[in-house]
Every structure is written in C-alpha cells, then in structure tokens.
C-alpha positions in Angstrom: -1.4 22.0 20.3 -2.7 18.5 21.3 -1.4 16.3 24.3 -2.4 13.2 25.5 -1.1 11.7 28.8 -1.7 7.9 27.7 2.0 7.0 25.3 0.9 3.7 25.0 -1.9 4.1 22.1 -0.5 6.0 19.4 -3.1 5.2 16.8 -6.0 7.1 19.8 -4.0 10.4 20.2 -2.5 11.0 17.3 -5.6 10.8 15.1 -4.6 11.1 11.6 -0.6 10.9 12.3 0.7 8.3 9.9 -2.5 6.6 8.5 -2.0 3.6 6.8 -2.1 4.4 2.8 -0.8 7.5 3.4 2.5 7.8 2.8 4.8 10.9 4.3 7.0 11.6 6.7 6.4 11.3 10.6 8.9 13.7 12.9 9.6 12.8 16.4 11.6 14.5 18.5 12.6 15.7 22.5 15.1 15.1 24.7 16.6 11.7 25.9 14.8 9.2 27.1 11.7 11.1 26.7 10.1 8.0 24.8 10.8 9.2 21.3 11.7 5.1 19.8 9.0 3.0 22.3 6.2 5.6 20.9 8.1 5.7 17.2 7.9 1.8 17.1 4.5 1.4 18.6 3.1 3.8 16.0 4.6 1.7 13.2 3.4 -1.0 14.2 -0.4 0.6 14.5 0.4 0.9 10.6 2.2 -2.2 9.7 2.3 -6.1 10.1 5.8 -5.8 9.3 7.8 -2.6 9.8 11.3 -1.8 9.3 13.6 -0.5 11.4 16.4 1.4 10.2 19.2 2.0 12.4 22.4 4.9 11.4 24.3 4.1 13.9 27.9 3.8 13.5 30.1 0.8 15.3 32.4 3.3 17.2 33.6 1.0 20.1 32.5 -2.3 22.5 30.1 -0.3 25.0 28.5 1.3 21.7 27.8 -2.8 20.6 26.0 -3.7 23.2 23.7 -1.0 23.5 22.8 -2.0 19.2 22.6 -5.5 20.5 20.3 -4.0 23.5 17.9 -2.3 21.2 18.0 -5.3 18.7 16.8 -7.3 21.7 13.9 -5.2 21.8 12.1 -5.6 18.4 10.5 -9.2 17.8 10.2 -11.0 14.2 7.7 -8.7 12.9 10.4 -6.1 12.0 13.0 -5.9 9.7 16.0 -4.2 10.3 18.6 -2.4 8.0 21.7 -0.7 9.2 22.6 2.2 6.6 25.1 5.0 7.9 24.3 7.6 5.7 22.4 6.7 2.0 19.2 6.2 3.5 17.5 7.8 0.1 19.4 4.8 -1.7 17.6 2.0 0.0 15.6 -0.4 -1.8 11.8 0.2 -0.3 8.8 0.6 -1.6 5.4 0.3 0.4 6.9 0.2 4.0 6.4 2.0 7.2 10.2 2.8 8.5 11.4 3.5 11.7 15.1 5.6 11.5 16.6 6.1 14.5 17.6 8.3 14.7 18.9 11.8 12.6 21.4 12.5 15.8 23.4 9.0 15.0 23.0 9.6 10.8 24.1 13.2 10.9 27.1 12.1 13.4 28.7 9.9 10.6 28.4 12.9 8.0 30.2 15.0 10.6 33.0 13.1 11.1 33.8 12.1 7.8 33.9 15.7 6.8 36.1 16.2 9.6 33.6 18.9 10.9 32.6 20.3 8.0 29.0 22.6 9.4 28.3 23.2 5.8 29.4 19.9 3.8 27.4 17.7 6.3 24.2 19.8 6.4 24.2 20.1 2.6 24.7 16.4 2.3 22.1 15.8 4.9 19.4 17.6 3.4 20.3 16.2 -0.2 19.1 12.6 1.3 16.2 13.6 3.0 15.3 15.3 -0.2 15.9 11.8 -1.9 13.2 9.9 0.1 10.8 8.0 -1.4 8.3 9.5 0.2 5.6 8.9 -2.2 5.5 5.2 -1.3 6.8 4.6 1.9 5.7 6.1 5.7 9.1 7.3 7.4 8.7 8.1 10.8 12.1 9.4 11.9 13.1 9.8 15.0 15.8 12.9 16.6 16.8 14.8 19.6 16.5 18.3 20.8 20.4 18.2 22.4 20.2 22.1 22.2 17.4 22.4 24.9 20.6 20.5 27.1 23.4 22.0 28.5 25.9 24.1 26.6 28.5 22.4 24.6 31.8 23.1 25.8 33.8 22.3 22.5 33.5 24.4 18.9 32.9 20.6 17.8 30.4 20.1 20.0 28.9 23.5 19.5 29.0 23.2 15.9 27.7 19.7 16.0 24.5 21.2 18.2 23.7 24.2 15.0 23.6 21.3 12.7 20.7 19.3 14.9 19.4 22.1 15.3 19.5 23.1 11.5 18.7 19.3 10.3 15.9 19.2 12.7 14.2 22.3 11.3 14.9 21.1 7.4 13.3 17.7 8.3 9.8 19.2 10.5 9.6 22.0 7.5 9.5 18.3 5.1 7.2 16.3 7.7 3.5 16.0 7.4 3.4 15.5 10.9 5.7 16.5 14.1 5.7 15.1 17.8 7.2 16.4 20.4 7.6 14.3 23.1 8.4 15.1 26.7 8.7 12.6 29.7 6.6 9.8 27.1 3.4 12.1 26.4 3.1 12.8 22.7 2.7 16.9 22.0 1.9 17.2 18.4 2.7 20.1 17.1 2.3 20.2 13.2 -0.7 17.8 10.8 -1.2 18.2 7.4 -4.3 20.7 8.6 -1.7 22.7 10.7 1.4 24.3 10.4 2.2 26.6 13.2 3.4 29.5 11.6 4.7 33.2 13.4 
C-alpha cells in the first residue's frame, strides 16, 4: 500500500493512476470530506485540458441547490459539466477524462425510484457501470465509505448502506485503479500491477 502526505500533486504520488492515453476507470473513495472531489478534479486535470465533470445529483430541495451552485462555483471554464441522474452509460463521450461525483448521489436516485428496491437498484446499478465506455474515455468516479460511519438507524437507511457497500465493491472489482483517501492523503490500494487479493 502506497501513501503520500502531499494531496496536492496527484500526477507525483499516484504514478501510473490515470495516464493520459490510457483509458479505464479511476476509483476514489473514504469518508466525507476526506478530499475525495479536490484530489478527483486535480487528477483530471493532470490528464486533460478540458475535463468533464459529471454530476448525479438529484434537485431534492432549496438547501440541496445551493450547495450544486456551491460546487459549480468551484470548477473554472476548463470543464464541462453534464448533469445525468442515472444513464451515465448513455452519454455521448468519446476521448474524455470524466469526473462523476459521485456513486452515493447516482445510486440515491435508483433507490428511490424503486421505492427501496435492495435488488432492483443494485442490478440496475451495475448494468450501467457495465455499459461504460471504458475503452475510450478515463472515468474517475468518485464514492463514500458511509458504512465505516455510524449505524443507520432506519431498514431504509440500513439497506441503503448494503447497497454502497455492494456498488462500491462492484465498481473497485471494475477499476484499474483505487484510492482511498483519508483526511486528503491518497492511500492507493489497487494498479493494474496489483490487486490485493486474501
């Protein structure tokens, strides 16, 4: 396992993570605000003049607006940004480096239109994933490790916590590369030369 206590150069301590001409998928997750999108968008744009950043979020209510128009605030003119709910495999891009932030947000909307569904939503989860065009585009996609939080008090919410947990596996079994990120240091824990395995 490699660490590296500088965040702010991802193209130094990750190496080979998400070379440019390599297309793949990228995995990074942790907890919140552990860094995950500032390290996510740096690395993206170690690899691209012009990035896009795709956002799943879901307009649920006025205090969920701002923080979209928050994070909007935050990219400059080099990116492009697409907002896609759920058919991320149906998106027009060929040749990009994407940013989707995150899985937690995307796999929220299948959850709630299946009112709950554990199995519906993870099949259709992994179905997309399984779609990406992976062969020509860089996707570094960005999640959460809610279940290293506190319990969930709710079935909903315990349910909702087996299908991160579930999605997250699905996508870092898929991913050349995983990061782990805890309090804005990178820990990579998978490259193509290394799978960790029991």
């Amino acid at each position: 396992m490699v660490t590296d206590k500088d965040a702010q150069t991802p193209s130094r301590q990750v190496g080979r993570v998400g070379e440019p001409g390599k297309p793949g998928i990228v995995f990074i997750t942790g907890g919140a605000r552990s860094g995950k999108s500032r390290y996510a968008q740096q690395l993206a744009l170690q690899l691209s003049n012009n990035p896009v950043y795709l956002a799943t979020a879901r307009h649920w209510d006025d205090d969920f607006e701002k923080r979209i128009q928050r994070h909007r605030a935050e990219r400059d003119e080099r990116w492009t940004s697409i907002e896609e709910e759920k058919n991320i495999s149906g998106l027009s891009l060929s040749g990009k480096v994407i940013v989707m932030d995150c899985v937690t947000l995307w796999i929220t909307n299948f959850f709630t239109d299946n009112k709950y569904d554990i199995d519906s939503s993870l099949q259709q989860c992994q179905a997309e994933i399984d779609r990406l065009n992976v062969a020509s585009n860089t996707f570094i996609i960005i999640s959460n490790e809610i279940g290293m939080g506190m319990h969930a008090e709710t079935e909903i919410g315990r349910k909702f916590t087996d299908l991160q947990g579930w999605m997250n596996q699905y996508i870092a079994q898929k991913a050349d590369k995983v990061i782990f990120m805890v309090s804005g240091i990178p820990m990579i824990i998978k490259t193509p030369n290394h799978t960790p395995g029991p």
